[in-house]
N, C-alpha and C positions, 0 to 999 in steps of 0.2 A: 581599488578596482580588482576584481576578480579576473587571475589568468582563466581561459578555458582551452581547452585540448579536445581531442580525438582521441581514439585505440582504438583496439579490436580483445578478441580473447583466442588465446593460442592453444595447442595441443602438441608442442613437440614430441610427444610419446605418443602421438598418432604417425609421423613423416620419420622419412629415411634421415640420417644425423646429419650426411652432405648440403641436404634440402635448409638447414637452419640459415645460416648465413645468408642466400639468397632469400630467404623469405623474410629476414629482419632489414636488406637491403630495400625490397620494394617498401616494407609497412613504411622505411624513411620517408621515400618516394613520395608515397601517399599523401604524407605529410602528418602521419599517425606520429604518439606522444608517447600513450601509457600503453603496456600491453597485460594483458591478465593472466595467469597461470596456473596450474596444478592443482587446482580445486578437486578433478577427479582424478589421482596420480597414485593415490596410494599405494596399489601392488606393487607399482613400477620403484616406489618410492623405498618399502618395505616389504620384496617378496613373499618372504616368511616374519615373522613375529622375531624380533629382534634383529634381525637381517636387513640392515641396508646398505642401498645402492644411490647413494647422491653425488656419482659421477655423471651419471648423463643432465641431471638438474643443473649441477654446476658450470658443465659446456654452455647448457641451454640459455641459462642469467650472464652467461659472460658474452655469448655470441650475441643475443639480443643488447646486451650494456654499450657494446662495442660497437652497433651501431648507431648509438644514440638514443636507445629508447627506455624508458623509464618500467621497471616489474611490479606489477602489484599481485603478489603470492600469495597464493592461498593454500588454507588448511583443507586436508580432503576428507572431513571429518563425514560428508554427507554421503561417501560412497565404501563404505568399509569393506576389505577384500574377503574371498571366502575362506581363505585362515582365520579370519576375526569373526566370522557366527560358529565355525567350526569351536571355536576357541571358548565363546559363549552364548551356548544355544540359544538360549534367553532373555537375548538383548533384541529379539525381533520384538516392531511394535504388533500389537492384534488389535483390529478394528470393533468396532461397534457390535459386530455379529457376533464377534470373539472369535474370529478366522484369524491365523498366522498370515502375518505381511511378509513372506520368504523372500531368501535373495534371490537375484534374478535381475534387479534395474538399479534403483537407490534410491537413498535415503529409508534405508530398512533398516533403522532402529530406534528406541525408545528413547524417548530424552531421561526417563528415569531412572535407566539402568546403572549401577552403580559402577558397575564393569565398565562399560564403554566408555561414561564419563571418565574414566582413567587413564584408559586408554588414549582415548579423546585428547588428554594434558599430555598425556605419553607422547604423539606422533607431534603435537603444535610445539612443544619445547624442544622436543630434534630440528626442527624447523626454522623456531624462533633462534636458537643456538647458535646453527650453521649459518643463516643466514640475515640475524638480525642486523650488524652491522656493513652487508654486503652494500656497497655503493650505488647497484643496477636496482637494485629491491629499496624501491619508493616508497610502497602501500603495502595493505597488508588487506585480505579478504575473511572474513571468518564462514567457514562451512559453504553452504551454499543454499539458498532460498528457503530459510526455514518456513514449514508449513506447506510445502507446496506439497500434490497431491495427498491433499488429509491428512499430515504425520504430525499436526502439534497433538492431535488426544491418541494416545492410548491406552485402551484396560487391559492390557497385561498384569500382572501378577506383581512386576516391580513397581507398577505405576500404584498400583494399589495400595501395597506398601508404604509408599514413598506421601499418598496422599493423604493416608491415618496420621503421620507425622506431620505432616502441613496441618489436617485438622485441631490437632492435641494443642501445636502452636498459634492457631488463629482462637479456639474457642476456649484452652485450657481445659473445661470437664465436658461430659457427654450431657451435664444440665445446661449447660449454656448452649452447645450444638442444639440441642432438640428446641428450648425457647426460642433461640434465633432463627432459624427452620421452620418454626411450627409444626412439629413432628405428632403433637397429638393428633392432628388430622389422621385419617385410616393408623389409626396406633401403631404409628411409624417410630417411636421416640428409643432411644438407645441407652443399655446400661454402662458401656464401652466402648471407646472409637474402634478397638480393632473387630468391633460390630457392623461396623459401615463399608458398605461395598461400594464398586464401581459404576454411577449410575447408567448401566443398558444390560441391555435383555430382561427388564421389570415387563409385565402382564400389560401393561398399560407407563403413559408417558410415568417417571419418577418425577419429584419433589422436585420443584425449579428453585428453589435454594439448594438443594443438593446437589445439581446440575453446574450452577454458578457458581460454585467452591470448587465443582471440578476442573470448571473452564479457567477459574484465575488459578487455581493449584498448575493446569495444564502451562500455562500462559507464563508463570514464575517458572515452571522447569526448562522451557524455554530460554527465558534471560539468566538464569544462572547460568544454565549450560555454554552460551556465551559466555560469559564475564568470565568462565573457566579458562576460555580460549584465550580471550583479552588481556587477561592477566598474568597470563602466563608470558606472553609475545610482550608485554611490556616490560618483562624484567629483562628485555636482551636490547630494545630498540625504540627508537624515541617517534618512528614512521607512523602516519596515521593510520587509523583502522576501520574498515568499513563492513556492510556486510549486504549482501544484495537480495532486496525485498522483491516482494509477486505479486500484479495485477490482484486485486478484492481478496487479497489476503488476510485474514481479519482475525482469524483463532488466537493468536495473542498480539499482546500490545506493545504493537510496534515504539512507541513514546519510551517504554521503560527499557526496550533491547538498546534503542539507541542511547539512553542517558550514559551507553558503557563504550562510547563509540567515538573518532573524531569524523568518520562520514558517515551520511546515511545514501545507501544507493536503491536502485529497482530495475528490475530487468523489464522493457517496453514492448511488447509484441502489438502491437495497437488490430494488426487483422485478426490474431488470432484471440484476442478478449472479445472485437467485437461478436465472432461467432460462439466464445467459448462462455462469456462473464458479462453479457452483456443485456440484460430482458427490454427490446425493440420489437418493432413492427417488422414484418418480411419486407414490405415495402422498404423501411428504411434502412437496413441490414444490406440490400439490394443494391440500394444509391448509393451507400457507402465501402460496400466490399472491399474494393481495392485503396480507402482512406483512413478506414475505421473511423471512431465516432468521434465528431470533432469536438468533445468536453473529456473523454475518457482518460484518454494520455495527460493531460493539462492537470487534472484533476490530481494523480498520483503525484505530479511535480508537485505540487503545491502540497501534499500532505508527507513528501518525504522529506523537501525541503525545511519543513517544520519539523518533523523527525529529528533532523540531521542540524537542530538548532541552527538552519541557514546556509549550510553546508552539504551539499549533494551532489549526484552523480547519476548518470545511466551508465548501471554497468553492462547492460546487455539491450543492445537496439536491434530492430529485427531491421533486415538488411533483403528481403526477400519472402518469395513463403515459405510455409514453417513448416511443420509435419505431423503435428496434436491436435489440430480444433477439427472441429467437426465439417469445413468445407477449409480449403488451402490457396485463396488465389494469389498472383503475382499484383505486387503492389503498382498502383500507376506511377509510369514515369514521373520523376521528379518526387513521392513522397518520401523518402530516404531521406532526401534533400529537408522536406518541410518538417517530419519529424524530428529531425537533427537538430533543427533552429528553434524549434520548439522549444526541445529542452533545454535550450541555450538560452533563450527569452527569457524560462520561470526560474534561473538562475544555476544552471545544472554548469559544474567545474569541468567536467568529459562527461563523453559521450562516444560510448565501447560498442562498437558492432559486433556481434555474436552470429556466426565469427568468422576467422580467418580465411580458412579453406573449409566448401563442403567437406563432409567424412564423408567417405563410398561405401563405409560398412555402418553396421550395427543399429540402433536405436534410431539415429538421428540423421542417419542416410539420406534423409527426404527435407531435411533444414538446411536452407542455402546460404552461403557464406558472401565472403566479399571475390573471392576467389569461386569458378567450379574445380569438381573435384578434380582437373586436370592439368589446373594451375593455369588455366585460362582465365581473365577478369568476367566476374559475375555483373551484371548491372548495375548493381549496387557499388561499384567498383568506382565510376568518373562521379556519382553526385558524392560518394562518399571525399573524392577530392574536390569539387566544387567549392564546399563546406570547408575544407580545410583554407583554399585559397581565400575566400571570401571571411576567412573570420582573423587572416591574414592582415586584410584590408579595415575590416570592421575594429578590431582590438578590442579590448578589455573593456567590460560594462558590470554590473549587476544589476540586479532584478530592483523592484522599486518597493517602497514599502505600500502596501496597497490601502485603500480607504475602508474596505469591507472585508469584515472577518467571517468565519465559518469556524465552529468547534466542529470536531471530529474527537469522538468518544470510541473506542474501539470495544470496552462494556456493553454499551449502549447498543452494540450489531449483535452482543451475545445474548441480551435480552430476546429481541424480536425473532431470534433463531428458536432460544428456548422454549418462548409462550408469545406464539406469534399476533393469535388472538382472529386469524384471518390469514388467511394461505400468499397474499399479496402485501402484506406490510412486513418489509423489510430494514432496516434504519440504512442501510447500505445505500440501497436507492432512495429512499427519502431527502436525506445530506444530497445526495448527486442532484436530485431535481433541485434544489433551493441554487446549487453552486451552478447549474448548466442554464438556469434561468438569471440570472446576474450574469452570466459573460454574455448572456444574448446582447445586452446594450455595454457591450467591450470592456467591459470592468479589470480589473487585473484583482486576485481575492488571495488572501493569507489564509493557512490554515490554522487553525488558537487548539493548543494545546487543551483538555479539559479541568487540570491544575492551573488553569493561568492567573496569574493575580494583576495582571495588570494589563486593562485593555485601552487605554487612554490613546494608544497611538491611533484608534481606529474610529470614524465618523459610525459606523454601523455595523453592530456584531448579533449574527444568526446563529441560534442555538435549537435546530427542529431537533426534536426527539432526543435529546440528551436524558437518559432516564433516570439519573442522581444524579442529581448538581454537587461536587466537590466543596466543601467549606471554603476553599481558594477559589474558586470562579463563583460563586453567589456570592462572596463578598465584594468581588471586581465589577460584579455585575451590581450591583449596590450604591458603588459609588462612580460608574463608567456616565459619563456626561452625554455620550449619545445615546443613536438610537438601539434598543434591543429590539428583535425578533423572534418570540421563542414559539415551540412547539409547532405541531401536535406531539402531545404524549410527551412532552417533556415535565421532566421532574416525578415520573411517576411511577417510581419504586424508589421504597427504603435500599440503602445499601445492601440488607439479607433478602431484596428480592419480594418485598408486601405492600401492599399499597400503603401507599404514607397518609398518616393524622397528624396534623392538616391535612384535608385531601388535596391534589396535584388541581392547577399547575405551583401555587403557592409560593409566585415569585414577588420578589422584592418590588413594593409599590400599585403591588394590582389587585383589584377586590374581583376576585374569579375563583369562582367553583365547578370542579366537572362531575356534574352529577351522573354523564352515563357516557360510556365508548360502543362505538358499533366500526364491526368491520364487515365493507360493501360489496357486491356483488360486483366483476369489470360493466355488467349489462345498467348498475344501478351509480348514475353520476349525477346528483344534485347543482343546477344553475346557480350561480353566484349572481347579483345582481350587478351590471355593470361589466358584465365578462367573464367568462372563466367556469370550471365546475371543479366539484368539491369527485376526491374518486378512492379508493379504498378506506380510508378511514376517519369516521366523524365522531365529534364529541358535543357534547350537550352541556352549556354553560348556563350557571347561575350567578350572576354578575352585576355589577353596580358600575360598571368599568363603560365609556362609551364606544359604540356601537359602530366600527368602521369597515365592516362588510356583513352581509348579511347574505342568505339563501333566498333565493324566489318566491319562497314559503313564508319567510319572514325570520326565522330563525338567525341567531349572532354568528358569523363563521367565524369575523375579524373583529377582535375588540381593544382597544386602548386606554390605556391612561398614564398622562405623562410620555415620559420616552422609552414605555413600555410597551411591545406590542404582543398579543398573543392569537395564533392562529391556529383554530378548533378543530380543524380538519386538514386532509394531504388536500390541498388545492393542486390542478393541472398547469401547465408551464404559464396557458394564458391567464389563469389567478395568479401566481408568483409575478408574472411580466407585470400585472398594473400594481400590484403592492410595493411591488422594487422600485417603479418606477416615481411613484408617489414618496417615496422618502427618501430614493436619491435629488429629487427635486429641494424637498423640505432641510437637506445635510447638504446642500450644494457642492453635489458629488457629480463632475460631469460624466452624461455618457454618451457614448457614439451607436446607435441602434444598427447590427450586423446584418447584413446578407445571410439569406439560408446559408447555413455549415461556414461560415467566414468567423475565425474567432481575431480576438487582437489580443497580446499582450507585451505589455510595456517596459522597457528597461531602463539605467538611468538617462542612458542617451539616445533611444530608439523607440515610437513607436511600431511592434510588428504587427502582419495583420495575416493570417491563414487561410487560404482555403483549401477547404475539406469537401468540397461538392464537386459537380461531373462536369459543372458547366463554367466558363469566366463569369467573375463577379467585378463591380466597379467598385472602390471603397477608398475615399480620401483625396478625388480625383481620378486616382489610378485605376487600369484595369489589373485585373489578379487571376489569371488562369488557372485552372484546375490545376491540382497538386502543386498551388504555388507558393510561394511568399514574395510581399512587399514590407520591406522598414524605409523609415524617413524617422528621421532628426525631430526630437523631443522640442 
């Protein structure tokens, strides 16, 4: 059975040094576990370049130790001090435009800079050193939210570099690049990789195989750049290591960061995705302001926990409002509380409020803590004990193995980025409707890896829009005894990015051909028969396979054969509602139909049930007040 804990995330290089003690006294109070650390510490860590100061570090892990509380340290790789651009001017990333990303905030640098990355090893092995065997130092954090504000791509000049060498080694000569490519199109084709540049600022879009080699070249300098950190922290200490992912984070893949990881974590802002990450109606943006969307948060659990091979964390929970999205409200009483359980339910080990005490200055002045900034308890302050006493009470549970899978392909969101094909097909929100339409009737869903070779554990696995099936998951899917669900638009690009011969979807056991794709207008939504409509994207099937939904028109949407099912178009929630509901019948998969904004999910020993709406809901008997939760015994 899984311990689970609390924390928060500390800033001792923000408060007077007398303040420490008393501030590790309450987090006990609280009934806080883990606390987080020095992720942005570096000047303080390393004034000058070679120059350190790891006395006030060392008070800070002892006074917090000393009260009981467990440190999970982090490397400040993602905030480098202005000695370190001074040091190499050239390690800034530059965007798409080709503008300089100057210092000034963070995360201002290139993953491919060869400098940094040295440096990089340089400050985590002072780190790892000093404090790998420290008693207080639990965890270990690497950098901080890689990707967040647009830093996985840069075309700098290093990156450039760095991606002629990724080419040479993926394709060996410039005749295989150009064949794979298809480069003869506009007499694109190369006599030399250090021919090939970085695809932005071309006349018109570039080669979307060109694009795609940028995006996994991006995506690998990412995971190296990690596994730099990781490996380095592992030659001094046996602690686990985590690293904390971001809401629709998707520029590289996240599966491959974590395979170098013993946690996978994510920082939760649930109001600030719904206004920031979130494509809704005003109306329902509205309803939910103060709960954020009640699949959104759920959603992340469930693909980091697969991330994190079942092992996860919220390292950063919002605790109040925040100071980035584009509207700031104060969350309704009691959702601190529900979000907290949340991530407890989909199997989250802690759960880190971000953070301690508001700061009164700089950047984040306007981000509320569990404290305000006058050391007064912020709101967030008694649910945040609530939580702790009640999980007192509750003990130790884990998450349940669910009946119905979902792949998540993190390629697959680079495709529809690349060659969208229609300004609303997304793969992002595609996956989110299939998965927020299955918790409607209380489902509890696994995320599947798109390497999986083995899906045997699950009565029903959904694969929309996966665009190259892996030779390890068509073969799973092959021999997988339930039911499938695939598509739209699955299976349909070769690996270099071409439409595949076979034509798509050409999966295992189905005589289906898609002779044409169209992407719709929001004004142009085709009737399903039976309920529901068909809404940004259709496809046109030539098929022998029978016929288990169909258009108003007469046209195939939904066709089958076997325990195959393929669906030709993005159907709307109420098309996903009767397709789900018709083969969870058929896999005797029960399910409990939710209350608007009411989710459930299940533990070993608990069904929970959420709501996320304005108003009380009944469910199970029980009434469920807004911003509440109810569990009862499995």
């Amino acid at each position: 059975m899984t311990k689970r804990f609390l924390g928060t995330c500390y800033y001792p290089e923000h408060w007077p040094r007398e303040q420490w003690a008393d501030d590790a006294r309450r987090m006990t109070e609280l009934g806080l576990t883990w606390i987080r650390i020095g992720e942005f510490a570096w000047s303080r860590i390393e004034p000058n370049f070679g120059e350190f100061d790891f006395e006030w570090l060392d008070t800070a892990i002892e006074t917090l130790g000393a009260a009981g509380l467990k440190v999970v340290l982090g490397t400040p790789t993602a905030t480098p001090p202005r000695w370190m651009v001074d040091r190499h001017p050239d390690m800034l990333s530059i965007d798409e435009n080709g503008d300089v990303r100057k210092f000034g905030s963070r995360r201002h640098y290139c993953f491919s800079h060869q400098g940094y990355r040295k440096e990089s090893v340089r400050i985590t092995a002072k780190l790892a050193e000093r404090y790998g065997q420290n008693p207080h130092v639990a965890a270990w954090q690497t950098d901080n939210e890689f990707g967040c504000h647009d830093t996985t791509l840069s075309y700098s000049l290093a990156a450039q570099g760095q991606f002629r060498r990724w080419l040479e080694n993926r394709y060996e000569s410039p005749q295989a690049l150009n064949e794979a490519w298809g480069n003869v199109f506009w007499s694109m084709e190369y006599d030399t990789f250090d021919q090939v540049e970085l695809p932005n600022q071309t006349v018109t879009k570039s080669n979307p195989a060109h694009r795609m080699a940028f995006r996994r070249f991006s995506s690998d300098q990412v995971v190296s750049y990690n596994k730099l950190q990781v490996d380095e922290i592992k030659k001094h200490t046996d602690a686990p290591i985590a690293h904390n992912y971001m809401g629709r984070i998707t520029e590289f893949d996240h599966f491959k960061v974590g395979d170098d990881l013993e946690i996978s974590s994510w920082d939760s802002y649930p109001l600030g995705f719904l206004e920031d990450r979130i494509e809704e109606t005003e109306e329902f943006k509205h309803a939910h302001s103060r709960q954020g969307h009640p699949d959104f948060q759920a959603f992340h659990h469930d693909i980091y926990r697969a991330v994190g091979n079942g092992r996860w964390w919220v390292m950063e929970q919002q605790p109040g409002p925040v100071n980035w999205a584009p509207y700031n409200p104060a969350p309704l009483p009691g959702m601190v509380r529900l979000w907290s359980w949340e991530a407890l339910a989909h199997g989250a080990e802690s759960v880190l409020y971000f953070r301690w005490r508001q700061a009164p200055f700089a950047q984040e002045q306007m981000h509320s803590g569990l404290l305000r900034p006058d050391s007064e308890n912020a709101p967030a302050h008694h649910e945040a004990l609530q939580v702790a006493k009640e999980l007192q009470e509750i003990g130790d549970d884990d998450a349940v193995r669910a009946d119905v899978g979902i792949v998540f392909d993190y390629e697959s969101d680079w495709v529809t980025d690349i060659l969208p094909q229609g300004d609303t097909n997304k793969y992002f929100d595609l996956v989110f409707d299939y998965y927020r339409a299955a918790r409607k009737f209380g489902l509890s869903i696994d995320i599947v890896k798109p390497n999986a070779t083995d899906l045997s554990d699950y009565k029903v696995v959904m694969l929309p829009g996966v665009a190259t099936l892996s030779d390890e998951l068509r073969a799973a899917i092959d021999k997988f005894d339930g039911v499938t669900i695939a598509g739209p638009q699955t299976n349909s690009k070769t690996n270099e990015f071409s439409i595949p011969v076979p034509l798509p979807p050409n999966l295992p056991g189905l005589d289906a051909t898609i002779e044409c794709v169209e992407s719709l207008r929001p004004s142009e939504q085709p009737k399903v028969n039976g309920g529901g409509h068909v809404q940004r994207w259709l496809e046109t099937l030539d098929t022998n396979a029978n016929v288990a939904g169909e258009l108003e028109n007469g046209k195939a949407v939904v066709v089958r054969q076997s325990n195959m099912i393929y669906v030709a178009g993005w159907l709307d929630q109420v098309g996903l509602a009767n397709l789900f509901k018709q083969v969870c019948t058929e896999t005797d998969i029960a399910i409990e139909e939710m209350p608007a904004s009411v989710r459930r999910r299940d533990t070993d020993g608990y069904k929970f049930y959420f709501n996320y709406g304005p108003t009380a809901q009944t469910i199970s008997g029980h009434q469920v007040e807004p911003a509440g939760v109810h569990w009862e015994k499995r």
